[in-house]
C-alpha positions as CSV (number, residue, x, y, z in Angstrom):
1,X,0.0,0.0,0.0
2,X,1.1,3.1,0.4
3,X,2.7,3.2,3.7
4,X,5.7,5.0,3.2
5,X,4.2,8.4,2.3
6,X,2.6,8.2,5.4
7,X,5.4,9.8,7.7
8,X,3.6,13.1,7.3
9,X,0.6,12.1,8.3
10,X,0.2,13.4,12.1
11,X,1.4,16.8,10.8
12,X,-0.8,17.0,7.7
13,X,-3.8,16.3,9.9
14,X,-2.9,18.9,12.6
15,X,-2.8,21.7,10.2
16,X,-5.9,20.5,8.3
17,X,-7.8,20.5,11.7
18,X,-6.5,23.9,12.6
19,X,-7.6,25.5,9.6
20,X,-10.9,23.5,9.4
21,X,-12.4,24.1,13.0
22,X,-13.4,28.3,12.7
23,X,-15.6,28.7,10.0
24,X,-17.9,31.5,9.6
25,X,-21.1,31.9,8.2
26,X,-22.8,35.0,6.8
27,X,-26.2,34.2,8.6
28,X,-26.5,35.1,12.5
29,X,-24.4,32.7,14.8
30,X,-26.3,30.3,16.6
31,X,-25.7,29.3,20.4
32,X,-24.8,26.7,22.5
33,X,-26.9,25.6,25.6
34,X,-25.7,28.6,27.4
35,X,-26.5,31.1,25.2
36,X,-22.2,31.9,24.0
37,X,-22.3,32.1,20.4
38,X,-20.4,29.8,18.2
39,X,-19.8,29.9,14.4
40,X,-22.0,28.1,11.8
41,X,-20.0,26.2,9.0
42,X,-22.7,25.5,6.4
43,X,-26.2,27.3,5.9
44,X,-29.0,26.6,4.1
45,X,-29.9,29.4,1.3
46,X,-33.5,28.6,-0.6
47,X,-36.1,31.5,-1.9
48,X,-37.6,33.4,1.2
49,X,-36.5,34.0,4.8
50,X,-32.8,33.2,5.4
51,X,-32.6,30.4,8.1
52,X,-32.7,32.0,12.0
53,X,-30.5,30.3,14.7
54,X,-31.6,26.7,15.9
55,X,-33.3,25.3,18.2
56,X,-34.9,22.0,18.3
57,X,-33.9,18.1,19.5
58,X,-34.6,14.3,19.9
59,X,-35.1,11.6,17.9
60,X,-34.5,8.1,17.4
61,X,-35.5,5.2,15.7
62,X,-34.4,1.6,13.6
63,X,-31.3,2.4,11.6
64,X,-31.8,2.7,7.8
65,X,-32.2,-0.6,5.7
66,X,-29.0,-2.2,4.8
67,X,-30.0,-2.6,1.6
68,X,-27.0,-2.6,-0.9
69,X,-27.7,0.3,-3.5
70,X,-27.9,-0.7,-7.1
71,X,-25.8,1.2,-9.9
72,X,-27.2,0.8,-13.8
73,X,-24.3,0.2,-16.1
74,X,-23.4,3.4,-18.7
75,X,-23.1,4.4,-21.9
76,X,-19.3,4.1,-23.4
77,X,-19.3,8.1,-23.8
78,X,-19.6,10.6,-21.2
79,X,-20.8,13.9,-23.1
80,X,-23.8,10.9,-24.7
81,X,-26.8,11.1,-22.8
82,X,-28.1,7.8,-21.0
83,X,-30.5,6.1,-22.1
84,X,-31.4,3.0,-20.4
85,X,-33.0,3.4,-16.5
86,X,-33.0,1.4,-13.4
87,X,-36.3,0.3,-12.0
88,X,-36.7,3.1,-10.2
89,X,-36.5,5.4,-13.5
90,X,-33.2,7.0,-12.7
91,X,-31.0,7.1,-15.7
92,X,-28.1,4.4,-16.1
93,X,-24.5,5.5,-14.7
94,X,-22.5,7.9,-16.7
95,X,-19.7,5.5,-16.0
96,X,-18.5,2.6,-18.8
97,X,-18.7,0.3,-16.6
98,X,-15.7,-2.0,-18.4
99,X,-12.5,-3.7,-17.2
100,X,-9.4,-2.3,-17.8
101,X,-6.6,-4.7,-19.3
102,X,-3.2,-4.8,-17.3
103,X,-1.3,-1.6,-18.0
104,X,-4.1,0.3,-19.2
105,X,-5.3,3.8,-18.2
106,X,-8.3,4.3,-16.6
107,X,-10.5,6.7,-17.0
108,X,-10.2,10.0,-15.0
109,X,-12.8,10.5,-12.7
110,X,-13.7,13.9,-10.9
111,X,-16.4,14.2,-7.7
112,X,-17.9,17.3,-7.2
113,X,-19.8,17.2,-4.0
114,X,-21.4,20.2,-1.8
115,X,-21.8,19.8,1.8
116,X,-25.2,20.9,3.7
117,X,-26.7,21.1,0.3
118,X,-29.4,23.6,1.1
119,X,-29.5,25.7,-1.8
120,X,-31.9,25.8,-4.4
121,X,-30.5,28.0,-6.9
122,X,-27.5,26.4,-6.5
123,X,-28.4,22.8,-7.2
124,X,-30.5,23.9,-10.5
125,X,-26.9,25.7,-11.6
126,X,-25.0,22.9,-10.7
127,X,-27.7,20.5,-12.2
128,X,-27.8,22.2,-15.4
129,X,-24.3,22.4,-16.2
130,X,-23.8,18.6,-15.5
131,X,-26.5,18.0,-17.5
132,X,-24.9,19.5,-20.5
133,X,-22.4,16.4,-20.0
134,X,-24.4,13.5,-18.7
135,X,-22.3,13.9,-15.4
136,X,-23.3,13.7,-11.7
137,X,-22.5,14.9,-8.7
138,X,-23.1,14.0,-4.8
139,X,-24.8,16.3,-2.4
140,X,-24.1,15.7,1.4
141,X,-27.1,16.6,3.0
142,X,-27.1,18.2,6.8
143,X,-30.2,16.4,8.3
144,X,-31.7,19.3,10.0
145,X,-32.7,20.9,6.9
146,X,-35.3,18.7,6.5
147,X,-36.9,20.1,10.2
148,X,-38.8,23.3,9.6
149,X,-39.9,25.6,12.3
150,X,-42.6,23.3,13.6
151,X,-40.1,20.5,14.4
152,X,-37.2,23.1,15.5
153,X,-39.5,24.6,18.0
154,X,-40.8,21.1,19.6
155,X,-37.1,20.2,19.8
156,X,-37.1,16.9,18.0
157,X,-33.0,17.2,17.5
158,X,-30.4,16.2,19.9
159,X,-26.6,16.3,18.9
160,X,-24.8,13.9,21.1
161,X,-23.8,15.6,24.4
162,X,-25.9,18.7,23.7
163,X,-29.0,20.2,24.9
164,X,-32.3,19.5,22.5
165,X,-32.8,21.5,19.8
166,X,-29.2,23.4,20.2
167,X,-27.3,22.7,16.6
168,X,-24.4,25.0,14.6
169,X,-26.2,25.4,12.0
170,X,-29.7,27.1,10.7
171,X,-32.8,24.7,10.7
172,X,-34.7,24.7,7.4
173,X,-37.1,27.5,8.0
174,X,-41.1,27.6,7.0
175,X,-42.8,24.8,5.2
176,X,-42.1,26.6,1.8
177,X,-38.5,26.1,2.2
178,X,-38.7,23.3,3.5
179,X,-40.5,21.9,0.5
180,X,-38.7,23.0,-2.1
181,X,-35.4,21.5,-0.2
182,X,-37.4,18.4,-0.5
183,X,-38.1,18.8,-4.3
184,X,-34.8,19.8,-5.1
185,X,-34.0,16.4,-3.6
186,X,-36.3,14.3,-5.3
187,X,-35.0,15.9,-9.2
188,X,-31.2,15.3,-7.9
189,X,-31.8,11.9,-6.9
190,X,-34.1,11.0,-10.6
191,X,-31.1,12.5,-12.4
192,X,-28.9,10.0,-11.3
193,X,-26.8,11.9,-9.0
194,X,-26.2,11.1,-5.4
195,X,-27.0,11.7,-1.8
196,X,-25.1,11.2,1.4
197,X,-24.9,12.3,4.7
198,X,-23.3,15.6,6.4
199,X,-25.1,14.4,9.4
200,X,-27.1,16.7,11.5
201,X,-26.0,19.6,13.7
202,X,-22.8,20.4,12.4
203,X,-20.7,20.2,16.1
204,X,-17.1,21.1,15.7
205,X,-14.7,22.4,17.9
206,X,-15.9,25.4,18.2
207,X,-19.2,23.9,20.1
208,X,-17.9,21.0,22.4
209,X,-18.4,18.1,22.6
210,X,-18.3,18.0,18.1
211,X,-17.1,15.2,16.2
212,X,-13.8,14.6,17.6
213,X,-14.7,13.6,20.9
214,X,-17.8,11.7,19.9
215,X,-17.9,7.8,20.6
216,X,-19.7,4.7,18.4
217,X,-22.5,5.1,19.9
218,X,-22.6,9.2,19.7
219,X,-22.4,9.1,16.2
220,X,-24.5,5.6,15.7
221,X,-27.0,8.3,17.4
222,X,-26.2,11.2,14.8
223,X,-26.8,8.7,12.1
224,X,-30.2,7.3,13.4
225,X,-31.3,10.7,13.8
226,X,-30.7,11.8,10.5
227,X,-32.4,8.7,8.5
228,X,-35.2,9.3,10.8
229,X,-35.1,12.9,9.7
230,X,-35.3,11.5,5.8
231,X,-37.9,8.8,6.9
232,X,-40.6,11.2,9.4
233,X,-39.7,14.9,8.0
234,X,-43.7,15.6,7.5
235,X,-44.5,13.5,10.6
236,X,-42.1,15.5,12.5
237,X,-43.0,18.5,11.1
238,X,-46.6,18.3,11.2
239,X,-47.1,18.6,7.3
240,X,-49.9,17.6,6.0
241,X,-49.8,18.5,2.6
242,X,-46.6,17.8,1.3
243,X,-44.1,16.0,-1.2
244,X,-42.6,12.7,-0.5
245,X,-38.7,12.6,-0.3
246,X,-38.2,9.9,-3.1
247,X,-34.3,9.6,-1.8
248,X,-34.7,6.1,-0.1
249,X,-32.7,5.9,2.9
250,X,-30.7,2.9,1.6
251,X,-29.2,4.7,-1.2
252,X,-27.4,7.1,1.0
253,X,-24.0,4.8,1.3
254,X,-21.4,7.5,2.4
255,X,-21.1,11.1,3.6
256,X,-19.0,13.9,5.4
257,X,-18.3,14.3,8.8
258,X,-18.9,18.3,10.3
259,X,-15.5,20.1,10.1
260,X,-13.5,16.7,8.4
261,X,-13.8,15.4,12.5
262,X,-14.0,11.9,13.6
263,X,-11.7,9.1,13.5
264,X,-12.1,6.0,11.7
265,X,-12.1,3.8,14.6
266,X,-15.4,5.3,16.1
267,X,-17.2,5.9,12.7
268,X,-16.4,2.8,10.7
269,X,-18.5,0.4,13.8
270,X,-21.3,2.4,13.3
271,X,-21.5,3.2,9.1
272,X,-21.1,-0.5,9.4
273,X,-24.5,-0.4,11.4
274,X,-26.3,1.4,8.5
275,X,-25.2,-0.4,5.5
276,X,-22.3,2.4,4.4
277,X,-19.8,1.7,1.9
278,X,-17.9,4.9,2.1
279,X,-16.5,8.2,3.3
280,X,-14.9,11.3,2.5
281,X,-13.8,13.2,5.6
282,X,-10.9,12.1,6.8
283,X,-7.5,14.3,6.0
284,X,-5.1,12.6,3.9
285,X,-2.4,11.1,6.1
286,X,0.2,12.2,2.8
287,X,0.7,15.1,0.5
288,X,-0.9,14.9,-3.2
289,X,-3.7,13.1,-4.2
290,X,-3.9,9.2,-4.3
291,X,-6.8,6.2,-5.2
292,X,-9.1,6.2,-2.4
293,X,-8.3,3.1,0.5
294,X,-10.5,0.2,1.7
295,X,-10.5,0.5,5.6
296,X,-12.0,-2.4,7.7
297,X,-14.8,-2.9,4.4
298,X,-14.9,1.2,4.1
299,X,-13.7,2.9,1.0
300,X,-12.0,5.8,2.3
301,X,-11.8,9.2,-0.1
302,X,-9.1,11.1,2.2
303,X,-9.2,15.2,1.8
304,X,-6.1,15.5,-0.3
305,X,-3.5,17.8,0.8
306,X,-2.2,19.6,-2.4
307,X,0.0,22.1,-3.7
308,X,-2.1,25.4,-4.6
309,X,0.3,27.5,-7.1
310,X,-1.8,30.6,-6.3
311,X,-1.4,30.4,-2.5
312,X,2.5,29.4,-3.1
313,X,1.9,26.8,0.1
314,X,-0.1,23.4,0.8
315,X,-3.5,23.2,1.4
316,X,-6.8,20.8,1.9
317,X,-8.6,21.1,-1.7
318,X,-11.8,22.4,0.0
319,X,-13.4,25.8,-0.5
320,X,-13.3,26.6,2.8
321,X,-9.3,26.0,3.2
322,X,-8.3,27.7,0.4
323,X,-10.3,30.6,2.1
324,X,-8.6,30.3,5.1
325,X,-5.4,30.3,3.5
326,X,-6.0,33.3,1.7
327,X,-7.1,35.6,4.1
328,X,-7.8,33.8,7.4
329,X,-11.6,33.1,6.2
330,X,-12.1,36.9,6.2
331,X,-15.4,37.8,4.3
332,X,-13.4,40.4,1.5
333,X,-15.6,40.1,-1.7
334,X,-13.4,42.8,-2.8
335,X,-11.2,39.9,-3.0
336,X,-13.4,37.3,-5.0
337,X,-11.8,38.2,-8.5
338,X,-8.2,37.4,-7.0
339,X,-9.4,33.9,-4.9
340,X,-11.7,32.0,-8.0
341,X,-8.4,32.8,-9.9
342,X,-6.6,31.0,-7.4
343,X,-9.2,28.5,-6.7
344,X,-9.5,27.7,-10.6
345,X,-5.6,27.7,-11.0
346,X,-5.4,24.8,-7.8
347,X,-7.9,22.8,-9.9
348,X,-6.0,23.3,-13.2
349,X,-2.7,22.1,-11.4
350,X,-4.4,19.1,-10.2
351,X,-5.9,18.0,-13.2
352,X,-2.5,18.3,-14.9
353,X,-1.0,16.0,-12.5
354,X,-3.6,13.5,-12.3
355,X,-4.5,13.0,-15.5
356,X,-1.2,13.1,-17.0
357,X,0.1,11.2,-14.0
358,X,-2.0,8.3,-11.3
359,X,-5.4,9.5,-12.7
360,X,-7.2,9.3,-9.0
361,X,-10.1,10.4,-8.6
362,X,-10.5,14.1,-8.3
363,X,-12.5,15.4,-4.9
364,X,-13.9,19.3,-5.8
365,X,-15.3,19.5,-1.9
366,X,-17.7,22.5,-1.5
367,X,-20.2,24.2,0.0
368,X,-23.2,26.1,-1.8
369,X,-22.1,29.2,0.5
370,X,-21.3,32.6,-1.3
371,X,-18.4,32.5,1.0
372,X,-16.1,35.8,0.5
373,X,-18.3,37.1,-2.4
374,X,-19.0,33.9,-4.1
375,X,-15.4,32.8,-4.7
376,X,-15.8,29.1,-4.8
377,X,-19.0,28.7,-6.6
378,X,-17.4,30.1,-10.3
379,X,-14.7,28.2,-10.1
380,X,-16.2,25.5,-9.2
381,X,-18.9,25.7,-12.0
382,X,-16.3,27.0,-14.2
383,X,-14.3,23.8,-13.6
384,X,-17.0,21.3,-14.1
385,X,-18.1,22.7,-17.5
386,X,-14.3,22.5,-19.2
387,X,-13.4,19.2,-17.8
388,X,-16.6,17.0,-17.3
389,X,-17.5,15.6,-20.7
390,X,-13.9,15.7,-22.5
391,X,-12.6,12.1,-23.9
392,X,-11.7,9.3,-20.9
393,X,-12.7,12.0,-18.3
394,X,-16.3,11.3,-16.5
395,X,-17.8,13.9,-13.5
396,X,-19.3,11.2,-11.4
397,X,-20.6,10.1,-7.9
398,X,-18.8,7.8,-5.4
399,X,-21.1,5.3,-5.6
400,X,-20.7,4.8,-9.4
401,X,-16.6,5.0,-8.9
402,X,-16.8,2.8,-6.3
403,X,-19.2,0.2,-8.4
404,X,-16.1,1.1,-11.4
405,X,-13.6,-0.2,-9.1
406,X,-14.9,-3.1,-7.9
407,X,-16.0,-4.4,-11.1
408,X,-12.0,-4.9,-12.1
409,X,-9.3,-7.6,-11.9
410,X,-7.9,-7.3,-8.4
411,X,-4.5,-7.5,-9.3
412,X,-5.0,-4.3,-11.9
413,X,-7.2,-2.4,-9.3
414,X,-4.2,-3.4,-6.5
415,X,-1.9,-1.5,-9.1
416,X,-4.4,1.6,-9.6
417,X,-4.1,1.4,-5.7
418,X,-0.4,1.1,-4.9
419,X,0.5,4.3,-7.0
420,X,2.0,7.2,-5.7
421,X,0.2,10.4,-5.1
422,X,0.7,13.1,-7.6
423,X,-0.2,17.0,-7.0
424,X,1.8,17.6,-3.7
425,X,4.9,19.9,-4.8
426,X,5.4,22.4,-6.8
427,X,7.0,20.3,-9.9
């Protein structure tokens, strides 16, 4: 494997969790049980009233079905439209699924997901634009979104270790907004592209006790709140009159942890409890960009840690790192101009070095946030419709990569595996 690039692993993951913990949000800060304010990381941005500071609490019930999700084979090109569907009606993978001989390149995959996933102008623009190249992309969805002010106010949330209702981030507002979160949902999913989990209230450091020091069973409990959430959101809410969510809980196979926190050992016992195949939160343990790595049955997608030429200096490809990196997360949309240029320049360097080198899959991790006067958003956009679509290179979901790679020869996937990463110097 690829054990010796792991001697910078301990330091790589310090300075990813110091730059990841104090993110701001341009909606009012929310507060803890006693009333101190802490930051919000991810908000939720739909038509109508912006979301107001949380409150709600508990819930619990079975764990989703274990049900393993089924993936439709594709069509051989990825600008052709699909045009075979699964029994469900969602169109067949954009992936070709075929084996690769010994020695031969595969193709070069990029992931765009968008954590929180609470804006609906945002997934229409982003649905639109991969829909100009039969790609797909994965929304991580933050549980609470789905509460509205009925279910905020009755406290039907409870973060492990906090007081009910208290969260990090905005709850999902009136039933309108709710709703259309809901329908924006249900066209994602009959697209073909995919949703996981950001979990619920979005505890961090800056709102002890947040991921890090969360047990199995705390986040076994974050988990079986938030498929309850997917399952009862117009029970809990009170609606009467309202769309189904046609996202069944069994297709959601992987997600992101609040703030990249959490350690494998206490969240792979209890994705293992809900049927999960795989995550991508967990800071590469080595510089560059590498295949993902099966952990105890979980593929793990680490949050590279890549040279940005812009910046001059490493960094965790995220939107909200490169921010950080900039300016210290400062909110200067004087500045946006100068950042996309950066943040576009970072993806260029990576594609170089992939494709022309390992060809890993490439992670584009962001928020729908107009962080710092939109500067992730453009780029990110920008990105997706120059690169998804070209010959061997196919904007995709990890569920369909992950279906990809198990389809091959063990021996060639091994090899995929074993190579170096690529992307983490200058040269």
């Amino acid at each position: 494997m690829r054990g010796r690039y792991l001697v910078l692993g301990l330091a790589v993951v310090l300075a990813v969790v110091t730059t990841v913990l104090v993110i701001q949000s341009r909606n009012s800060q929310s507060t803890t049980a006693s009333g101190a304010p802490v930051t919000v990381t991810n908000t939720r941005t739909v038509p109508g009233q912006a979301s107001t500071d949380p409150g709600s609490a508990t819930s619990a019930a079975d764990p989703a079905s274990t049900t393993p999700a089924t993936d439709g084979s594709t069509s051989a090109e990825s600008s052709a439209p699909a045009t075979t569907a699964g029994a469900d009606g969602r169109p067949a993978s954009n992936v070709p699924m075929t084996k690769l001989a010994a020695g031969e390149k595969p193709p070069q995959f990029i992931i765009f997901s968008f954590d929180g996933a609470g804006s609906h102008e945002r997934w229409n623009t982003f649905m639109d634009a991969a829909a100009e190249s039969n790609s797909r992309f994965t929304g991580f969805l933050s549980g609470i979104y789905l509460l509205g002010d009925p279910a905020k106010n009755a406290a039907v949330y409870t973060g492990p270790g906090h007081a009910p209702g208290k969260a990090s981030i905005g709850y999902g507002g009136p039933e309108e907004e709710i709703v259309t979160e809901v329908n924006d949902l249900n066209l994602a999913y009959s697209r073909g592209h995919e949703i996981g989990t950001h979990y619920n209230g979005h505890f961090c450091d800056d709102n002890l006790p947040g991921g890090n020091q969360w047990s199995t069973a705390d986040w076994t409990s974050e988990l079986t709140q938030f498929f309850t959430f997917m399952k009862d959101w117009k029970t809990l809410n009170g609606y009467t009159d309202a769309p189904d969510l046609q996202v069944p809980t069994s297709e959601v196979k992987g997600g992101r942890t609040p703030c990249l926190t959490g350690s494998l050992d206490t969240l792979i016992p209890a994705w293992k409890q809900f049927g999960m195949t795989y995550d991508s939160s967990i800071p590469a343990p080595y510089n560059g960009i590498a295949w993902p790595e099966k952990v105890d049955g979980i593929w793990e997608f680490y949050m590279p840690q890549v040279y940005s030429p812009g910046l001059g200096k490493m960094t965790t490809a995220m939107d909200y790192n490169f921010w950080a990196q900039f300016n210290g997360a400062q909110e200067e949309p004087e500045t946006a101009p100068e950042l996309q240029g950066i943040v576009k320049g970072t993806y260029e360097f990576m594609f170089d070095k992939v494709f022309n080198g390992n060809r890993a899959p490439i992670l584009i991790a962001n928020h729908f946030n107009k962080w710092n006067g939109d500067s992730f958003n453009p780029p990110a956009l920008d990105f997706m419709k120059e690169k998804c679509g070209q010959p061997d290179v196919y904007c995709a979901t990890y569920q369909d990569v992950i279906a990809w790679m198990e389809m091959q020869d063990p021996a060639v996937l091994q090899s995929l595996l074993d190579q170096a990463p690529v992307a983490g110097q200058a040269e």
